[in-house]
C-alpha positions, 0 to 999 in steps of 0.5 A: 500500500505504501509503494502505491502510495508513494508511486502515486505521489511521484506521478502528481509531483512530476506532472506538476513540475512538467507544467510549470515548465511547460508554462514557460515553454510559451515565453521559450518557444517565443525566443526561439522562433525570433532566435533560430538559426541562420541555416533555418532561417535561409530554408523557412519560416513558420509561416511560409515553410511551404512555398518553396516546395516543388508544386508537384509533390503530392500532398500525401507525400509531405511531412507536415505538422499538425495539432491534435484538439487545436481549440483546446487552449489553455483551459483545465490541465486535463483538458488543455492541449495547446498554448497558442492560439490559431493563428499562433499555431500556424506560425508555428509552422502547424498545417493540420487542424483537429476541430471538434464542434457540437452544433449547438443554437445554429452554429458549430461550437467547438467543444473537447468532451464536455469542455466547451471551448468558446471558439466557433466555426466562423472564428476559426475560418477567418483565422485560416482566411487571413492567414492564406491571404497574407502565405497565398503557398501554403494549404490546411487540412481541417479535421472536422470531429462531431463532439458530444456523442448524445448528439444526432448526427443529422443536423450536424452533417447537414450544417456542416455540409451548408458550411463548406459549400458556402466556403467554397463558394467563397474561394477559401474551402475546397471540398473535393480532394485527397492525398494524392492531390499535387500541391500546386492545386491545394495552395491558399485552401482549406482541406476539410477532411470529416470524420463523420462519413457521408459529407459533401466534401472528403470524408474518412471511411472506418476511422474507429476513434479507439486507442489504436491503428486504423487502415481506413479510407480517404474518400473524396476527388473520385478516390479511395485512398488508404489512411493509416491513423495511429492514434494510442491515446491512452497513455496509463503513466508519465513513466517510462515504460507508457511513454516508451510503448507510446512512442513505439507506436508512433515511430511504427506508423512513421516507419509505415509513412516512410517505406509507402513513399511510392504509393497514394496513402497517407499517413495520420499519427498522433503523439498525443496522449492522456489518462488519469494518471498522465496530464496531456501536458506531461505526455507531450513533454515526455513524447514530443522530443523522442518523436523530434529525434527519431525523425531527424537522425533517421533520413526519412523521405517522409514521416506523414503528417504528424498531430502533436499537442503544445507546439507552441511550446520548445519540444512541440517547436522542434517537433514541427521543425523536424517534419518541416526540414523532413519535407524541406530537404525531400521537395524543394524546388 
C-alpha cells in the first residue's frame, strides 16, 4: 500500500513540475522562433515553410505538422492541449487542424468532451482566411470531429455540409480532394477532411476513434485512398515504460509513412496522449522530443503528417521543425 502510495505521489509531483515548465515553454518557444538559426532561417519560416516546395509533390507525400484538439487552449490541465492560439499555431509552422464542434443554437461550437471551448466555426475560418491571404503557398487540412456523442448526427452533417459549400463558394474551402492531390492545386485552401462519413466534401471511411491503428479510407476527388491513423491515446503513466510503448507506436506508423513513399496513402499519427494518471501536458513533454529525434537522425523521405499537442511550446517547436526540414530537404524546388 505504501509503494502505491508513494508511486502515486511521484506521478502528481512530476506532472506538476512538467507544467510549470511547460508554462514557460510559451515565453521559450517565443525566443526561439525570433532566435533560430541562420541555416533555418535561409530554408523557412513558420509561416511560409511551404512555398518553396516543388508544386508537384503530392500532398500525401509531405511531412507536415499538425495539432491534435487545436481549440483546446489553455483551459483545465486535463483538458488543455495547446498554448497558442490559431493563428499562433500556424506560425508555428502547424498545417493540420483537429476541430471538434457540437452544433449547438445554429452554429458549430467547438467543444473537447464536455469542455466547451468558446471558439466557433466562423472564428476559426477567418483565422485560416487571413492567414492564406497574407502565405497565398501554403494549404490546411481541417479535421472536422462531431463532439458530444448524445448528439444526432443529422443536423450536424447537414450544417456542416451548408458550411463548406458556402466556403467554397467563397474561394477559401475546397471540398473535393485527397492525398494524392499535387500541391500546386491545394495552395491558399482549406482541406476539410470529416470524420463523420457521408459529407459533401472528403470524408474518412472506418476511422474507429479507439486507442489504436486504423487502415481506413480517404474518400473524396473520385478516390479511395488508404489512411493509416495511429492514434494510442491512452497513455496509463508519465513513466517510462507508457511513454516508451507510446512512442513505439508512433515511430511504427512513421516507419509505415516512410517505406509507402511510392504509393497514394497517407499517413495520420498522433503523439498525443492522456489518462488519469498522465496530464496531456506531461505526455507531450515526455513524447514530443523522442518523436523530434527519431525523425531527424533517421533520413526519412517522409514521416506523414504528424498531430502533436503544445507546439507552441520548445519540444512541440522542434517537433514541427523536424517534419518541416523532413519535407524541406525531400521537395524543394
Amino acid at each position: 500500500m505504501k509503494k502505491i502510495v508513494l508511486t502515486l505521489a511521484t506521478l502528481v509531483s512530476l506532472q506538476s513540475c512538467t507544467s510549470e515548465q511547460m508554462t514557460d515553454n510559451k515565453e521559450q518557444a517565443q525566443f526561439i522562433n525570433s532566435n533560430i538559426s541562420q541555416k533555418n532561417v535561409e530554408l523557412y519560416s513558420g509561416s511560409r515553410w511551404m512555398e518553396k516546395l516543388n508544386n508537384n509533390t503530392e500532398i500525401g507525400k509531405l511531412s507536415i505538422p499538425g495539432t491534435h484538439d487545436s481549440m483546446s487552449i489553455k483551459n483545465y490541465a486535463f483538458s488543455s492541449n495547446q498554448y497558442g492560439t490559431i493563428e499562433e499555431q500556424l506560425g508555428a509552422g502547424a498545417r493540420i487542424f483537429d476541430l471538434r464542434f457540437n452544433f449547438e443554437n445554429g452554429q458549430f461550437m467547438g467543444y473537447h468532451g464536455i469542455v466547451r471551448l468558446n471558439l466557433t466555426l466562423e472564428q476559426v475560418m477567418a483565422t485560416f482566411e487571413k492567414f492564406l491571404k497574407n502565405n497565398p503557398n501554403e494549404f490546411i487540412v481541417a479535421i472536422f470531429k462531431k463532439e458530444n456523442n448524445n448528439q444526432e448526427k443529422e443536423s450536424w452533417v447537414k450544417y456542416y455540409n451548408e458550411k463548406m459549400h458556402n466556403y467554397a463558394q467563397l474561394g477559401l474551402v475546397m471540398e473535393q480532394w485527397n492525398s494524392n492531390n499535387k500541391l500546386v492545386d491545394c495552395r491558399g485552401k482549406v482541406l476539410p477532411m470529416s470524420r463523420e462519413t457521408y459529407t459533401n466534401s472528403t470524408f474518412v471511411q472506418g476511422w474507429s476513434g479507439n486507442p489504436n491503428f486504423s487502415k481506413t479510407n480517404l474518400i473524396g476527388n473520385g478516390f479511395y485512398n488508404t489512411l493509416n491513423i495511429s492514434d494510442y491515446y491512452h497513455v496509463s503513466t508519465i513513466l517510462g515504460a507508457s511513454i516508451n510503448y507510446k512512442f513505439e507506436k508512433i515511430k511504427e506508423n512513421i516507419d509505415r509513412a516512410n517505406g509507402n513513399s511510392s504509393t497514394h496513402d497517407a499517413f495520420l499519427t498522433y503523439c498525443s496522449g492522456a489518462s488519469t494518471f498522465a496530464y496531456p501536458v506531461a505526455v507531450a513533454d515526455r513524447v514530443n522530443p523522442k518523436v523530434a529525434e527519431y525523425i531527424q537522425q533517421s533520413n526519412l523521405k517522409s514521416a506523414g503528417w504528424i498531430m502533436m499537442d503544445f507546439i507552441n511550446s520548445e519540444k512541440g517547436n522542434k517537433l514541427a521543425n523536424s517534419c518541416i526540414q523532413t519535407s524541406i530537404t525531400n521537395f524543394s524546388e
